[in-house]
N, C-alpha and C positions, 0 to 999 in steps of 0.2 A: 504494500500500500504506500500511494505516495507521501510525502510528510511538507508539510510546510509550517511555517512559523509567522506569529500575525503579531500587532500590538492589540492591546485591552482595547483601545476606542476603536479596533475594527470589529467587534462582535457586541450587536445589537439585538438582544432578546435573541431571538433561535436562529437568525444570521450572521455569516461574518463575511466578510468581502475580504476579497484577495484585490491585492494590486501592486503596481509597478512591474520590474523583474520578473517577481513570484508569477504574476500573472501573467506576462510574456511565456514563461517555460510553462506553466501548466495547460497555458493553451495552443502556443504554435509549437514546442517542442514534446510537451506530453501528450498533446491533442486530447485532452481528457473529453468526453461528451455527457450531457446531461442524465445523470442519475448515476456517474461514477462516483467510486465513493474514496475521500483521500483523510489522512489524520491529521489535524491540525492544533498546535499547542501556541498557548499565551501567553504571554512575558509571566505571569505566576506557576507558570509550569503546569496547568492545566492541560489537560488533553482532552481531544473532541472527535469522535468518527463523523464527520459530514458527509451529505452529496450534493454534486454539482446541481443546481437549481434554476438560475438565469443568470444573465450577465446585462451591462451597461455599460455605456462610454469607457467609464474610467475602471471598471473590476469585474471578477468572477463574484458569486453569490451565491455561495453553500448555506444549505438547513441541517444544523445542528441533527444528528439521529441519537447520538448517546455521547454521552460526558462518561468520559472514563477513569477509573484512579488510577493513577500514578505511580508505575512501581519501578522510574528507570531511574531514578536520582540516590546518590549515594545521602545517606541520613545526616551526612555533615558538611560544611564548608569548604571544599579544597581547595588550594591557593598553592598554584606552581612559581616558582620564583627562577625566571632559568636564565642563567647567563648566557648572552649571546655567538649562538656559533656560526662557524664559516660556512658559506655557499647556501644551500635548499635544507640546511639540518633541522631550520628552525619551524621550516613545514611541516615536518616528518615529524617532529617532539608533537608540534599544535595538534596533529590531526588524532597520535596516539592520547594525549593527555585527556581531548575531550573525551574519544572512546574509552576510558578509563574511569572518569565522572568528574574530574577539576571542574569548579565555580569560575574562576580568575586564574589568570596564563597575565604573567610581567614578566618581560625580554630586561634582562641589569645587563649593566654594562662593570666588568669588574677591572681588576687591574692588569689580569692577563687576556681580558675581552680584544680580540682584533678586529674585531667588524666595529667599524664606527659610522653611525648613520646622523646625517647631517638630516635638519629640522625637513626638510622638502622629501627626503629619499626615508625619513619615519613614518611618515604618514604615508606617501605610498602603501610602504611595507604592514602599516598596521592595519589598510583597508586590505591586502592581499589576506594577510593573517586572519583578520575575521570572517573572512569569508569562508578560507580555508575550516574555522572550528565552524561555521554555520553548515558546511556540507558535511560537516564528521558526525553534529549533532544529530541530522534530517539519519544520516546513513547506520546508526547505533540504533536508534530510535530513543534519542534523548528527550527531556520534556521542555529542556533548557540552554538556550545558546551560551556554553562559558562568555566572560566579557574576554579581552585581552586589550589589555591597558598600554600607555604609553611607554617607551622604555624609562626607565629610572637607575638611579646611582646603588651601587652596593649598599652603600651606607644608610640610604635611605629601604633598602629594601628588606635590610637586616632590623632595621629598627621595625618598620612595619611587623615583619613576621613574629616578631619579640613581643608583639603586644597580644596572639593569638593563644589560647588556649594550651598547644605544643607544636613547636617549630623545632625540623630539623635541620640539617646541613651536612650531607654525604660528605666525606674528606677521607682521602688517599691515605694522610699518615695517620688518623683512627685507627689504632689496633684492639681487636676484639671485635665479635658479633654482639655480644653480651650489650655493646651499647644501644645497638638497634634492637633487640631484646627489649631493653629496656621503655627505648620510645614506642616500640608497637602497643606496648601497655596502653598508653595514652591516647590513640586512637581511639576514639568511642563516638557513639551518635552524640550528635549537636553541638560539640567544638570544632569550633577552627583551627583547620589544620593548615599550617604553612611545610614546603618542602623547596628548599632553597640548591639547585642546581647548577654545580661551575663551568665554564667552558671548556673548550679542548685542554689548555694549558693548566686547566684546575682553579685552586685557588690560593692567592698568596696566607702564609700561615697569621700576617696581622689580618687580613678578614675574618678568615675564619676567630681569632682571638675576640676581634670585635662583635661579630653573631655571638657569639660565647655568651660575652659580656652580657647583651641585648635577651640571653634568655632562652637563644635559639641555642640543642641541641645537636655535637658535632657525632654521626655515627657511623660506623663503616659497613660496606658492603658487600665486604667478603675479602677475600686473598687476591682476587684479582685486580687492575686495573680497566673502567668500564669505560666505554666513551662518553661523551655526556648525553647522548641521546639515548645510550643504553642505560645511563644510568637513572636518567629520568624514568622511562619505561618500568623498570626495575622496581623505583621506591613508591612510585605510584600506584603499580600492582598490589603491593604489600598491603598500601593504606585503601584500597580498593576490599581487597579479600579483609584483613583486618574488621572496616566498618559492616561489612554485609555480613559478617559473621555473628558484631555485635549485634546487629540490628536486630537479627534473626535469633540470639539469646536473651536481648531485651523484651522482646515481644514474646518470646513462651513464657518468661518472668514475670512478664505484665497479665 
């Protein structure tokens, strides 16, 4: 089923209109025809099975058939913090993060960061970027577009994550699993999870010092050396499995 995504002032009593884009592909590239039926969710993460009903000038005009609950959202916050890397990596993190269930995707810029995007060539990239987690979203069946925000300074990004419930910070010279043990603890429905990832070159040992400080936990990832797309993929797994797991012990508990 096809998936599109609306704002709230487009669904009016048991209508929602589609338009712009959305409505260019759903009708010269999907050619949907009247009484096809497509999933459509609402900036509160609502989901709707509609069918195509009529159209006007400006939109498509689906009639709501059933309101659905909602069971593709992880129970907590996720907040990916990835330092920026070289070439197409940073499509490849986006598209796996959303299918993963990340809230918020910030591209930092750190000290061994080498891609440096001047004010004209970020915006570019951050309309590619969102576009990129809006096709990951429709294509998982998420209920919810992650945001992905402007790039930002380390410093600022360790602070941010530092104010979250538990923030981690994968790091190379971390020895022991025991510490990532330790944070998957803290994984639970309804805190904010931050997960701070460094570029190719890692990260210099005063950042990490500084996250420290700020709150954010440093823990490692095993014996190996990851790339940082792996390594993203990797901690995001964890706190994916981790929450659903809780979810699903909170709720026989409950």
């Amino acid at each position: 089923m096809h998936h599109f995504f609306v704002k709230n002032n487009d669904i009016e009593g048991e209508s929602i209109r589609l338009s712009g884009p959305d409505r260019h592909h759903a009708e010269d590239v999907l050619r949907l025809r009247i009484g096809e039926e497509v999933l459509i969710s609402d900036e509160d993460g609502r989901d709707y099975r509609c069918s195509l009903a009529s159209s006007d000038e400006e939109s498509l005009i689906f009639e709501i058939s059933e309101r659905l609950e909602s069971d593709h959202e992880l129970p907590s916050e996720v907040w990916l913090f990835q330092g920026l890397p070289k070439s197409d990596k940073m499509e490849l993190i986006i598209q796996k993060a959303t299918e993963l269930g990340v809230s918020h995707i910030v591209p930092v810029s750190t000290k061994n960061t080498v891609v440096q995007l001047d004010e004209k060539k970020a915006a570019r990239k951050l309309r590619r970027w969102q576009a990129i987690a809006e096709a990951a979203a429709k294509q998982s069946k998420r209920s919810r577009i992650p945001k992905v925000h402007e790039p930002m300074s380390f410093r600022r990004a360790a602070e941010l994550a530092g104010e979250f419930e538990v923030s981690v910070i994968p790091y190379e010279d971390e020895h022991g699993i025991e510490s990532l043990c330790e944070a998957i603890v803290g994984f639970i429905p309804g805190r904010r999870i931050g997960v701070i990832i460094g570029p190719e070159g890692g990260f210099d040992p005063l950042e990490v010092r500084y996250a420290k400080s700020r709150g954010v936990l440093p823990v490692s990832l095993g014996k190996r050396i990851l790339r940082t797309e792996t390594a993203a993929i990797a901690m995001l797994s964890m706190v994916m499995i981790r929450l659903e797991i809780s979810e699903g012990v909170f709720s026989e508990e409950g």
